[in-house]
N, C-alpha and C positions, 0 to 999 in steps of 0.2 A: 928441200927440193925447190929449185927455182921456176920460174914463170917458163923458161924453154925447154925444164926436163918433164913437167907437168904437161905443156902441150905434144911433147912429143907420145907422153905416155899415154894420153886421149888420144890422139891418132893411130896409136898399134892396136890401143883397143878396138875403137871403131873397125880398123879393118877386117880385128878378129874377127868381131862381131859381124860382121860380112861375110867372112870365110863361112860362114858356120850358118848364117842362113840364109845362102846359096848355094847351089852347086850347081856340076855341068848339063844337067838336063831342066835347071830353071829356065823361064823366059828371061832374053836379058832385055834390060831396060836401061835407059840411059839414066846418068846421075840425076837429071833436071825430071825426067818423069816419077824416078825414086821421090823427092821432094814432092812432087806435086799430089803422089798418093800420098804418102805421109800427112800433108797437110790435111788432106782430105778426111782423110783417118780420123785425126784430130779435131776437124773441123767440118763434121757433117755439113751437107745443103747451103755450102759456100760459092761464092760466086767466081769468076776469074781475077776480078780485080782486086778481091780481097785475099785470095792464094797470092794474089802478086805481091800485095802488100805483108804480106808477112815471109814469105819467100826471099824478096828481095828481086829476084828476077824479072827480067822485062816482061809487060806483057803479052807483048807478040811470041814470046818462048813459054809462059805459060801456057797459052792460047793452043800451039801446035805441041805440045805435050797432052794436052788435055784432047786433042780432038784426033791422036795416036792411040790414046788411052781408051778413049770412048770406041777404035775400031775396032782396038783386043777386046772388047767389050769388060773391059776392066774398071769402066768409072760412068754413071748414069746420068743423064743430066734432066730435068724439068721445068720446065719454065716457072719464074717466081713467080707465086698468084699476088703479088702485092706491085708486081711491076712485071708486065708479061715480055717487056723486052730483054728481059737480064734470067738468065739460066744458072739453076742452082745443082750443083754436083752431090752424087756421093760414092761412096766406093760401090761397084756390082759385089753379091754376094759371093759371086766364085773369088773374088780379089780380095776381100777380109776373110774368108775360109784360108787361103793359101798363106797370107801374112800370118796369122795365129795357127797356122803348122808351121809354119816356117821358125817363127819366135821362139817356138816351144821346142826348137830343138837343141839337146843338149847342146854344153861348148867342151865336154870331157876332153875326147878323141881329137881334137882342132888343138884345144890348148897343149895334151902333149907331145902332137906332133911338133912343138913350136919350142916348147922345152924341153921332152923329155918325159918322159914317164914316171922315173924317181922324181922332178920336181912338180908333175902336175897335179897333187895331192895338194901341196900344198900352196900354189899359185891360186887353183882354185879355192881354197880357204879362205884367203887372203885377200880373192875378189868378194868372195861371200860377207866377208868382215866390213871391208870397204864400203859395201854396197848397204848397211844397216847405219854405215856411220857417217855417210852421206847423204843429206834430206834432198 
C-alpha cells in the first residue's frame, strides 16, 4: 500500500468514524469548534494560546470558537490563579457526558450500510485486528 492509498483509507475511516458518532439530532458544530473540544478533552485547564499552538489554527478562530462554545455552555472557563489575566478551559460536564455516549456507539450498522452485510463481519474484524497491531 502506498503513501496515497493509506491517506485515503484514514480519510474514509475518519469519516466513518463521524457518521457513526453523529447523527441528525446531534448539535452541529463546526470542524474548528470540533478541534477545539477535542483539544480540550485532551488538554484539561488550557489556555487559548496553547489550543492555538497545538491546533495550528489562528488565534482569533480559536478565540471565537471557544467563546460559541462557552454560550452552548459546552466549555467552562476560569481565571488562572497563577496569572489572573489568562483563562483556563475545560470541557462542561454535559459536553464529556455526550462525547463518551457518543464514542461508545457501535460502528456495526454504519459499516454495513457501507459495505454490506455479508462483508461487515468481516471489515469489522479486520478493523479490530488493525486496531491491536497498531500502537
Amino acid at each position: 500500500m502506498d503513501g496515497v492509498r493509506l491517506h485515503r483509507l484514514g480519510k474514509r475511516l475518519i469519516d466513518l468514524a463521524r457518521q457513526v458518532t453523529t447523527d441528525a439530532g446531534d448539535t452541529e458544530l463546526t470542524p474548528g469548534e470540533v478541534a477545539v473540544l477535542e483539544d480540550v478533552l485532551k488538554h484539561p485547564g488550557s489556555a487559548v494560546t496553547e489550543i492555538q499552538a497545538r491546533t495550528g489554527f489562528a488565534q482569533s478562530h480559536v478565540s471565537a470558537s471557544v467563546a460559541r462554545l462557552r454560550e452552548r455552555g459546552l466549555i467552562t472557563a476560569a481565571p488562572d490563579p497563577a496569572d489572573r489575566r489568562r483563562t483556563r478551559l475545560t470541557l462542561a460536564e454535559i459536553a464529556y457526558q455526550a462525547i463518551m455516549r457518543r464514542a461508545g456507539r457501535p460502528a456495526d450498522e454504519t459499516i454495513a450500510q457501507v459495505v454490506g452485510k455479508e462483508k461487515a463481519t468481516r471489515v469489522l474484524r479486520l478493523l479490530a485486528e488493525l486496531d491491536t497491531l497498531l500502537p
